[in-house]
N, C-alpha and C positions, 0 to 999 in steps of 0.2 A: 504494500500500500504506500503510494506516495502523494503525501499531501501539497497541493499547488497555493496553496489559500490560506488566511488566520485570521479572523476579527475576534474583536471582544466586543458584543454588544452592547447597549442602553442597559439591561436589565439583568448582566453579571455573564450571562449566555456568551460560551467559543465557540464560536461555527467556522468549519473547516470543510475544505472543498478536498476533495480526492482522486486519486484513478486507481482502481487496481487491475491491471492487465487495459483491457480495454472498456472495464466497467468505469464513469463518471459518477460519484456519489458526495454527498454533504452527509456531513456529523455534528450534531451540534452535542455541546456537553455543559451541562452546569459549572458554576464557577469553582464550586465545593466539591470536583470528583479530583480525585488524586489515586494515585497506587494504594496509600493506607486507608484510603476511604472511596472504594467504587461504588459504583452506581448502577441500579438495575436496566436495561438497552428495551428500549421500544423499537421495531423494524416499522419505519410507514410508508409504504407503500401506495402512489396516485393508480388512478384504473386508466388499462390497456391502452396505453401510448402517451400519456401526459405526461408534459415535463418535469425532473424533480424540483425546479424551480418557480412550478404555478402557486399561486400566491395566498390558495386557500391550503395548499399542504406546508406551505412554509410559516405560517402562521399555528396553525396545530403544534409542527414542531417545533416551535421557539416556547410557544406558552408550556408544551408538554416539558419541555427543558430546564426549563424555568421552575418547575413545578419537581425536579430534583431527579430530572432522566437522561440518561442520554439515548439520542434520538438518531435515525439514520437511514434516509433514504438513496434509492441508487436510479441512474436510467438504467433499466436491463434493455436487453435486446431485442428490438425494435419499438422501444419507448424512447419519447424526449427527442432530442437532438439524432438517434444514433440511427444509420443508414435502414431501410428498409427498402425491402425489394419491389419493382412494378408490378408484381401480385397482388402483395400485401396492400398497395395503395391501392390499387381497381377494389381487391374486397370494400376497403372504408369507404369508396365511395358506391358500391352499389349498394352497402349496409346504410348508409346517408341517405339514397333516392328510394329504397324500400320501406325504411322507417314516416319518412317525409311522405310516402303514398299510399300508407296503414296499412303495405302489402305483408305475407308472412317473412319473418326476418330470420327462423332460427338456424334453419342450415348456413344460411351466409354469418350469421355471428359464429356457431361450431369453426367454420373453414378460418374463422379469422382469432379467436380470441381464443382457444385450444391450444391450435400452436404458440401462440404467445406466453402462455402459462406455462407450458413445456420448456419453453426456452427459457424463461425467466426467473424461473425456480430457482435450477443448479446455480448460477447465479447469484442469487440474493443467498444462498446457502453456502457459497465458496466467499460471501465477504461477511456472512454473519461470523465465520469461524474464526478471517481474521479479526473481526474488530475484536472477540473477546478475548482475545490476547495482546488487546492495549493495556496501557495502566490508567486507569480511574474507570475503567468498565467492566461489570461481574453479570454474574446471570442473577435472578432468570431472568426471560425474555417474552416480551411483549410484541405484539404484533399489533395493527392500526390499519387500514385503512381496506384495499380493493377487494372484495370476498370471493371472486377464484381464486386468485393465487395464496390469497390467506388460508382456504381450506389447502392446496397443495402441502402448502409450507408446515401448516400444521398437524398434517397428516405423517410428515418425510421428517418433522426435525422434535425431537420428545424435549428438545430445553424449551421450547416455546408453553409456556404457561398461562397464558390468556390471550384471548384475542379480541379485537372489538371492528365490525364490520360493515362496510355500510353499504347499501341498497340492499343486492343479491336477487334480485329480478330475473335479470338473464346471468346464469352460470352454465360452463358448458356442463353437458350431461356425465363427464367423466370427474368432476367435481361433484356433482349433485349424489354421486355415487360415495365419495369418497367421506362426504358430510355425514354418515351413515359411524363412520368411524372414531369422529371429534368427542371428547370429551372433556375437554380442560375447559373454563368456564371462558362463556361467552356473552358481548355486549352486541346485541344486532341493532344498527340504524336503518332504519324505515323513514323514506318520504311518501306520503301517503297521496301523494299526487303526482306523483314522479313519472313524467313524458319518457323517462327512458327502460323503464322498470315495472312491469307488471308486477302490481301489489299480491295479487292470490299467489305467486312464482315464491316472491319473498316470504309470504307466511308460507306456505308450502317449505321450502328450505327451513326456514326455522322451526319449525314441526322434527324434520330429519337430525337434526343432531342430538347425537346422544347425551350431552353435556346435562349433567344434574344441578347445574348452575347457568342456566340462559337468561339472559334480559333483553325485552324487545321494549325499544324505543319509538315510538311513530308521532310523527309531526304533520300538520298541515304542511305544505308544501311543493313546488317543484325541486327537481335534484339538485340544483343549487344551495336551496335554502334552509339545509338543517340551522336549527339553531346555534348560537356559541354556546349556550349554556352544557348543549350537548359533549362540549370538550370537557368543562368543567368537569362534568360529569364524567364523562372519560379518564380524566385524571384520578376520582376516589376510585373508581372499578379497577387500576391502574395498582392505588396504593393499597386493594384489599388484596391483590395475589402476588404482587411484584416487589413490595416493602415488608 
């Protein structure tokens, strides 16, 4: 891992830009982790192809941060900046002209956001190992944000101790399978208006996991508009499994 970047924020927060191989990733770390005093690691993850530097993930992580975690998102591969093939763009946009003409969308999401999750797993699982062999970062491990790869991840990695999810509308079906499996406790976000995410899909998935600790959240809203408070909130479900 070689870090290109170092600020020290307004509100005690280091954020540090990265590369490891050809992954692009941010860490950010409270002011108070050290080697004699680590901190537990939240992985946050944006959905299928968004930069790690959009503005509503970078916001989560600095407050999560702040809030005494260290936090760390990556572009995996074909998110964000990183090259993607003339395929993969024709999918997004016939997944764009199908959504926009309320035709059926699931096989063109399967052919596009499957492989994505496939590839971006190994990935997010080859930098979790390194970060936790920094000093001021210990386990366990939280996870935050897109819920297929979050069920991947917490399917394939047993340090990961909670996760907290949002939509879960459209998950490909090899995920929707693997939910079957989860049981480390979970926070699911529901927008209950959500243009991009059938609601029955979402409660349907949240039905499927086995976790004897779920909490479902649902807000009025489009996918944009979860609440903040809903972070807040994030952060106690955060300090019940991870502090």
């Amino acid at each position: 891992m070689h870090f290109t970047s170092e600020q020290r924020l307004d509100d005690g927060v280091v954020e540090r830009e990265f590369t490891l191989g050809e992954i692009p990733g941010t860490l950010w770390t409270p002011g108070s982790a050290s080697a004699s005093a680590p901190v537990p690691l939240v992985l946050m993850a944006h959905n299928n192809g968004l930069p790690k530097a959009q503005p509503r993930l970078v916001a989560r992580a600095r407050h999560t941060a702040a809030h005494g975690y260290a936090v760390a998102t990556i572009d995996a591969a074909g998110c964000g900046d990183r090259p993607r093939s003339a395929a993969e763009e024709q999918v997004r946009v016939d997944l764009r002209r199908a959504m926009q003409a309320g035709e059926p969308v699931d096989e063109i999401f399967e052919s596009l956001i499957g492989p994505l999750v496939e590839k971006a797993a190994p990935e997010w699982l080859t930098t979790l190992d390194v970060l936790l062999a920094l000093p001021g970062i210990g386990g366990p491990v939280g996870y935050s944000g897109w819920t297929a790869l979050g069920i991947r991840l917490a399917v394939a990695e047993p340090r990961i101790a909670a996760a907290g999810f949002f939509a879960g509308g459209y998950v490909p079906r090899a995920q929707r399978e693997e939910a079957r499996q989860i049981a480390i406790p979970l926070l699911l976000l529901l927008q209950w208006d959500d243009e991009g995410n059938p609601r029955q899909r979402a409660l349907d998935l949240y039905d499927s996991f086995a976790s004897k600790e779920k909490t479902l959240h649902a807000n009025l809203g489009g996918h944009t508009g979860t609440p903040w408070f809903e972070v807040e909130d994030g952060g106690r479900f955060y300090d019940r499994h991870l502090k």
